[in-house]
C-alpha positions, -999 to +999 in steps of 0.1 A: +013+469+282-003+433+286+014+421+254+049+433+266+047+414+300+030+383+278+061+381+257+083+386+285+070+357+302+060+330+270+071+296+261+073+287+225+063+248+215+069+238+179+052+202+177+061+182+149+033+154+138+015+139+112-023+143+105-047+113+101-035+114+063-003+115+064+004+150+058+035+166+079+023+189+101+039+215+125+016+232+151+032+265+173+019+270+209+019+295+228+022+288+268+018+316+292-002+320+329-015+284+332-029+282+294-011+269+263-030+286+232-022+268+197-012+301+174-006+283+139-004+253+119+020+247+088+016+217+067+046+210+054+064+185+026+089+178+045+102+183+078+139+187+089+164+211+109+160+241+083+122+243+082+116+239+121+144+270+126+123+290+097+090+285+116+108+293+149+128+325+141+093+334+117+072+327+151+098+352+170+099+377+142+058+376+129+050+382+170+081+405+180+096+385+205+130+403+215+159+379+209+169+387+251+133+377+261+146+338+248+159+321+278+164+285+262+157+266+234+147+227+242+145+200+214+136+164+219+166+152+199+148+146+166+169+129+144+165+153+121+170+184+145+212+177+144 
C-alpha cells in the first residue's frame, strides 16, 4: 500500500552530467516526502533527445508508474532535448 501512495505522489529527475573523466553520465532521482533518493546511474556514449526519453519511459516502466500518475514533464531546454 505504501508503494502505491509513493508513486502516486513522486517526482522524476533525469540529471544529465559528466563525471571527473569525461564520461557522459545520466543519474535518475527519485523525490517524494521531503527526500530525493538517487535510484540509478547510466553512463552513456552519447547523450541526446532519444536516450533521455528511453531512460525516462524505462524509469516509468522498470518501477510501474501509471502513465495518469504523470502530471508534467519539465526539461531545462537542452539543446539537445528539441
Amino acid at each position: 500500500m505504501e508503494v502505491d501512495k509513493l508513486k502516486e505522489n513522486i517526482s522524476i529527475t533525469v540529471d544529465e552530467t559528466t563525471d571527473n573523466c569525461g564520461h557522459n553520465v545520466a543519474n535518475i532521482l527519485f523525490s517524494y516526502e521531503n527526500q530525493t533518493k538517487l535510484v540509478k546511474t547510466y553512463f552513456l556514449e552519447i547523450i541526446n533527445h532519444s536516450i533521455i526519453s528511453q531512460i525516462v519511459i524505462n524509469t516509468i516502466f522498470f518501477y510501474n508508474i501509471l502513465y495518469d500518475h504523470i502530471i508534467f514533464f519539465i526539461t531545462n531546454n537542452a539543446s539537445y532535448i528539441s
